[in-house]
N, C-alpha and C positions, 0 to 999 in steps of 0.2 A: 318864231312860228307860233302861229294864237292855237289856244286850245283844241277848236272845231279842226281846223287842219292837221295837228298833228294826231287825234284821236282818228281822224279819215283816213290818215296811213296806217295807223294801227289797228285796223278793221280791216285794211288791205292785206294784213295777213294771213286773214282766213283761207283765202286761195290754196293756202299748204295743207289745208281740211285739218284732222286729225290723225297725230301719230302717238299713239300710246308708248309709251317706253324712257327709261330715266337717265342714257347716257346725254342726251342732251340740252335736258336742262340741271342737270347735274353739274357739269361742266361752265354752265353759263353762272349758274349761281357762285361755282366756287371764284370764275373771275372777277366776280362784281364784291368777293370777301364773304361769301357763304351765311348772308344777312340770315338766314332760317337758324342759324346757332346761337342768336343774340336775345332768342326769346322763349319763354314755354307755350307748348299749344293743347289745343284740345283738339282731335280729325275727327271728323264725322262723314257718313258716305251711306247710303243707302238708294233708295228706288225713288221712293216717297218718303217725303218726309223732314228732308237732313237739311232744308234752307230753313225748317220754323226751327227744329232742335238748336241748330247754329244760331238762331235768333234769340230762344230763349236762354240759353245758356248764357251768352253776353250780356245780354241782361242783368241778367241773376251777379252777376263777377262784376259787373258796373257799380248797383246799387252796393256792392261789399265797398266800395269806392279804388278798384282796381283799374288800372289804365288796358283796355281793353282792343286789340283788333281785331275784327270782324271782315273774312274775305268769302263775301259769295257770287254766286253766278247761276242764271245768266242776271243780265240788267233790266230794267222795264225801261228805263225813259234813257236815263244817263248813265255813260260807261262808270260815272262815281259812287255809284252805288256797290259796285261789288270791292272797296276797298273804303273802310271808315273806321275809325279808329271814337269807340264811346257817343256811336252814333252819327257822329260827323265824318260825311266824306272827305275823300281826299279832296285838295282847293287845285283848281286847275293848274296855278302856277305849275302846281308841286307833279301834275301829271307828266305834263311838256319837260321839263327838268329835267326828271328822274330817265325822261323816257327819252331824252334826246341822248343821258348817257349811257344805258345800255343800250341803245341802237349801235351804237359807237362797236360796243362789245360786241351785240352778233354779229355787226359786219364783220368783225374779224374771224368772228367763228368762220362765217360762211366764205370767206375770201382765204380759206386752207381747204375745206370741204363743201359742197352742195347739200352733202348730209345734214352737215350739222344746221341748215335752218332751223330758227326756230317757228311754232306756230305758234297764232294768238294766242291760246293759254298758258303757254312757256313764259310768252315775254309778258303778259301781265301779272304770272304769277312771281316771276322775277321783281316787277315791279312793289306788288303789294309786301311785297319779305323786304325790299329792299326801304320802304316807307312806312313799314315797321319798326327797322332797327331804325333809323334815323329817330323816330320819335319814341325810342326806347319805351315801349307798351310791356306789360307785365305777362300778359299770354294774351296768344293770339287761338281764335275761332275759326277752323277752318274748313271750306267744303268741299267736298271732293268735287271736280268736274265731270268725270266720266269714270265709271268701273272702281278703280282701286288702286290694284295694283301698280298698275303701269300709269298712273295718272300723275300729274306734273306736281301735285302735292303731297306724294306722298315722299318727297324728300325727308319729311318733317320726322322726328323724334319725339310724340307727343307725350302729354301726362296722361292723358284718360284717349280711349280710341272708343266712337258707336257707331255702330249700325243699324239703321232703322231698316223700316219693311224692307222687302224684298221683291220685286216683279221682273216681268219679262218687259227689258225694252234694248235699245241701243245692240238687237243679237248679230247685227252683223260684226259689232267690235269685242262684245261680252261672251257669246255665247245664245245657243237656240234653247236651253233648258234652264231652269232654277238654281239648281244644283250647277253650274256651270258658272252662269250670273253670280251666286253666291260666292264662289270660287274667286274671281275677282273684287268682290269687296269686300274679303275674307282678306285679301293682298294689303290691307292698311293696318294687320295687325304685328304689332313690333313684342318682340323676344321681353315677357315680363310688364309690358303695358297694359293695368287694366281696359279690360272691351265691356260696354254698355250694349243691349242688343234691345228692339222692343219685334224681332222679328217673332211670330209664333208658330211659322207653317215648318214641318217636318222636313220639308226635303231642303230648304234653307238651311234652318238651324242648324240641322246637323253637318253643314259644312261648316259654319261658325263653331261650333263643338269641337269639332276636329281640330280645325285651325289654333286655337285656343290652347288645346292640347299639349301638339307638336310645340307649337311655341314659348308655352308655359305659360301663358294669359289667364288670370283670374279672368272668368264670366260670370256676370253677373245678367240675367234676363227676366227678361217681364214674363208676369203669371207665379215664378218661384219668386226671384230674389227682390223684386217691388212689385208694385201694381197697380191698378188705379180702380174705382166704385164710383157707384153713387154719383155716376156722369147724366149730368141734364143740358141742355140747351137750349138758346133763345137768339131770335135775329142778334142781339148785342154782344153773343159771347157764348162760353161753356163754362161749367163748372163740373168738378170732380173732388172725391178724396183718394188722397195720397199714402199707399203703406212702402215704406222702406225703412231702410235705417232710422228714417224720419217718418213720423205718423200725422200726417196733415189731414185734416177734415176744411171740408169747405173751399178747395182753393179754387181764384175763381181767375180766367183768363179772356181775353179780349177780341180772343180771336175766334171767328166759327168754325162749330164741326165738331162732332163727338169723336172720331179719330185724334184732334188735338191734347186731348188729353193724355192720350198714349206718347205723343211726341214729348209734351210738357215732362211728361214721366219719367223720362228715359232721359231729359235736359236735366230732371231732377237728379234722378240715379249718378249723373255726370256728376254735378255739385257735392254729391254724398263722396264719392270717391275722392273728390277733392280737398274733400275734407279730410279723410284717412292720410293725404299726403302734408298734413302741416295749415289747410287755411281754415277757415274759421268762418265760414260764412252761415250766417241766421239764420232761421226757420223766417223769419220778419223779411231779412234782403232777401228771401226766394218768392215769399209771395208776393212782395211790391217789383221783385225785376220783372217775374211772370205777368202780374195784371196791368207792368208798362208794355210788354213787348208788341208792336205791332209787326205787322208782314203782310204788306201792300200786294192784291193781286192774287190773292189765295181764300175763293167763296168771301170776299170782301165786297161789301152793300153799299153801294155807291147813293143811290138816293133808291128811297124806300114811296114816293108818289113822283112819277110812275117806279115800280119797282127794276132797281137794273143792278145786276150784282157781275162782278169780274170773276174768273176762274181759271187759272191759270195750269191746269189738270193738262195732263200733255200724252197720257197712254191709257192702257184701259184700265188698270190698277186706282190711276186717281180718278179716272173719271165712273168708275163703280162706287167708289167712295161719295163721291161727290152727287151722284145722283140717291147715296142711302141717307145724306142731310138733307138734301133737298127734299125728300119724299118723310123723314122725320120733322121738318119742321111745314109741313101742307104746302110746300110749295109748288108742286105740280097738280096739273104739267105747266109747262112752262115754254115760253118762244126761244128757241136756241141759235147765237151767232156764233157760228164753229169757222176756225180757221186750223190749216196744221202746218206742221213742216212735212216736209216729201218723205225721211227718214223714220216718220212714225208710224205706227200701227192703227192710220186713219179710220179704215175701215170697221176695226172693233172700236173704236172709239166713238162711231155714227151710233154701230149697234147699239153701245148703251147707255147714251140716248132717247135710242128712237121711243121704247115704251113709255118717257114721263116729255115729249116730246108734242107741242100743239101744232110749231111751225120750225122750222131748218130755215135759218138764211145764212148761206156759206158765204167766206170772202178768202181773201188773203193777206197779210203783211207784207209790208216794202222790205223785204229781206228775202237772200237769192235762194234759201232754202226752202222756200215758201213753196207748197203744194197748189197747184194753180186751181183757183176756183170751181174754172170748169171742169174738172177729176171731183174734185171734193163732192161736187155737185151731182155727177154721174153716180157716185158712192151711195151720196146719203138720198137720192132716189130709189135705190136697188132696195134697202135698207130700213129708210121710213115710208111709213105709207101715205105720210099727211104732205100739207104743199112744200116744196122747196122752191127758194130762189137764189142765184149766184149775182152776189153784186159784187167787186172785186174790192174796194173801196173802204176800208174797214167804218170808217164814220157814217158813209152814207148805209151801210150794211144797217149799221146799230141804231140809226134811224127809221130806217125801215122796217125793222123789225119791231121799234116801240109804236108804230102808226097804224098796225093792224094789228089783229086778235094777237093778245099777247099768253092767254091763259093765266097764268098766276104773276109773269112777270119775265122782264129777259136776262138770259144770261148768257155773257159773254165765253166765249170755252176753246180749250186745243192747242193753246198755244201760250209760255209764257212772254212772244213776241207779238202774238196780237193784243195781249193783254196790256201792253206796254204801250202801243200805240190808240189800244182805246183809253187809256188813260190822259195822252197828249189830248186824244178829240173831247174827253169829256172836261177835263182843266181849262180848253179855249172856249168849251161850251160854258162854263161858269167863268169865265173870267179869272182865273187864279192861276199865281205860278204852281209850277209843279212842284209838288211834296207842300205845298198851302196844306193844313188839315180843314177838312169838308164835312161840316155834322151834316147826318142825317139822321 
């Protein structure tokens, strides 16, 4: 079976939606030899946040010249992106392989119980542990998928556990409150396992406190135990100095957004802790892992004439965020190409928006989650007061939107699956394979 086809069965799992809870990839992992015991990890899991932490933190563990895996989600282009080991994804071979033999396995799960299906996340998390230990990597980086607790990663035993911000999103599986949310991503903290936090709002934190407590967890959180100053930005990046165990001045990173520094900080505070446990990694490998790390899709400047940036911002938490860079570096207002999924919090998402907003051209993603255009579209009429139009199309969307009044420039937004597939359209629009690097 070639890749494209066995990865289109593997998408066919989706159908079993999401089931929070660990008796059943528990089970699956112990028959496949319980590959999560063959290596050390770093969990990270938050609202906002935990895909750049996870990024930077492997980074930083690479340059120390550590054999490194890195499992995050979702994907922008291709399913190999969310399993690579020092950067490099997994090679297809090795997808269809690995994945024709624990297919093997859950059918037997499921041919004793119906229960025990697994869903997409089960069985790729199975996968990436399972192409882990094969390639025997020294610690692996991992994301949470949803929540925490009950999430299919948190089988793991790790050395260091974070959690970054904290918002309201996923409340039909999480919880309608903060404190609730917090509650579940408080659930990845293991008995004596330092926790890295960069959350600072009260009614969070103080479930992380708690949890920390009960558990016997050193905390360590931004504002007391590190911190970050003296944060600047420019279209090419951010720069911040660093106080923790380590006192960095000047470090400078690649990626936009004055919030990044708070992530970078808290990937630092990681490495600090790691260090307390026996490694030895430089003040030198953190700032050359930091000023390699990229993270495609996240206020990423695609071409700068005409100006068109990606944003991959998917609730109102980032897309607040997102619109205080924007508004910090004069970029508004600005043409906006919003797309979302049906399970997000669309509507505040239009909202904020609409004030650094010149034009709304809504679309949608070729994905069954996809919030249909003509909703989005009703939405962000109610919402903004300037023109909207629904093209469903996401290329021709993004088109259309760079061929009339743009304001400062467009930007892509709401989704990290339309982002994925404005990417496909802008790659074919330049002629380049994807993940080609593209100066601008």
């Amino acid at each position: 079976m070639e890749y494209s086809e066995f990865t289109a069965w593997m998408f066919g799992l989706e159908r079993f939606g999401i089931k929070l809870g660990l008796d059943n990839v528990s089970e699956f992992l112990s028959r496949i030899g319980n590959p999560q015991k063959d290596f050390r990890s770093i969990h990270i899991t938050g609202t906002n946040g935990k895909g750049s932490v996870c990024a930077f933190v492997a980074r930083m563990l690479e340059e120390h010249g550590l054999k490194v895996g890195l499992y995050t989600s979702p994907h922008l282009v291709d399913f190999r992106e969310r399993i690579k080991i020092n950067g490099e994804e997994i090679p297809e071979p090795d997808v269809v392989r690995i994945g024709h033999e624990l297919r093997t396995v859950m059918q037997s799960m499921v041919s004793e119980s119906a229960e025990k299906q697994l869903t997409f996340f089960e069985f790729t998390t199975g996968m990436a542990f399972r192409f882990f230990s094969e390639r025997k990597v020294d610690l692996v980086v991992a994301e949470v998928g949803l929540g925490g607790r009950l999430d299919a990663t948190n089988v793991l035993q790790p050395e260091v556990s974070a959690i970054t911000r904290i918002g309201l999103e996923h409340t039909n599986y999480l919880g309608a409150t903060l404190p609730e949310i917090a509650r579940e991503k408080a659930g990845i903290i293991k008995a004596g396992v330092p926790v890295i936090t960069c959350e600072r709002g009260p009614a969070a934190l103080g479930v992380i406190e708690n949890m920390c407590e009960r558990k016997g967890s050193a905390l360590r959180k931004i504002g007391r135990d590190f911190d970050v100053g003296g944060i600047s930005q420019d279209l090419s990046g951010t720069s911040f100095e660093y106080r923790g165990r380590l006192t960095l001045g000047s470090v400078r990173i690649n990626v936009l957004g004055a919030y990044q520094a708070e992530n970078a900080a808290a990937a630092i505070a990681v490495v600090e802790e790691l260090n307390e446990k026996g490694y030895s990694i430089t003040e030198q490998e953190i700032r050359q892992g930091l000023h390699a790390t990229r993270w495609p899709g996240r206020l990423e400047v695609v071409s700068k004439v005409p100006f068109l940036m990606f944003d991959g911002s998917h609730n109102p938490d980032g897309v607040k965020t997102t619109v205080g860079v924007l508004s910090a570096l004069g970029l508004t207002p600005m043409t906006f190409v919003i797309g979302c999924m049906d399970d997000k919090d669309y509507r505040h998402i239009v909202r904020g928006l609409a004030p650094v907003a010149v034009r709304m051209i809504v679309t949608q993603a070729k994905y069954k989650r996809a919030l249909p255009a003509t909703i989005l579209a009703k939405v962000a009429s109610e919402e903004f007061g300037g023109p909207v139009e629904a093209i469903e199309d996401p290329g021709k969307a993004i088109e259309r939107a760079m061929a009339g009044d743009t304001g400062k420039g467009v930007c892509v937004i709401g989704s990290l699956y339309l982002v994925g597939e404005a990417m496909q359209w802008w790659d074919e629009k330049l002629g380049v394979a994807h993940g080609q690097t593209h100066k601008v």
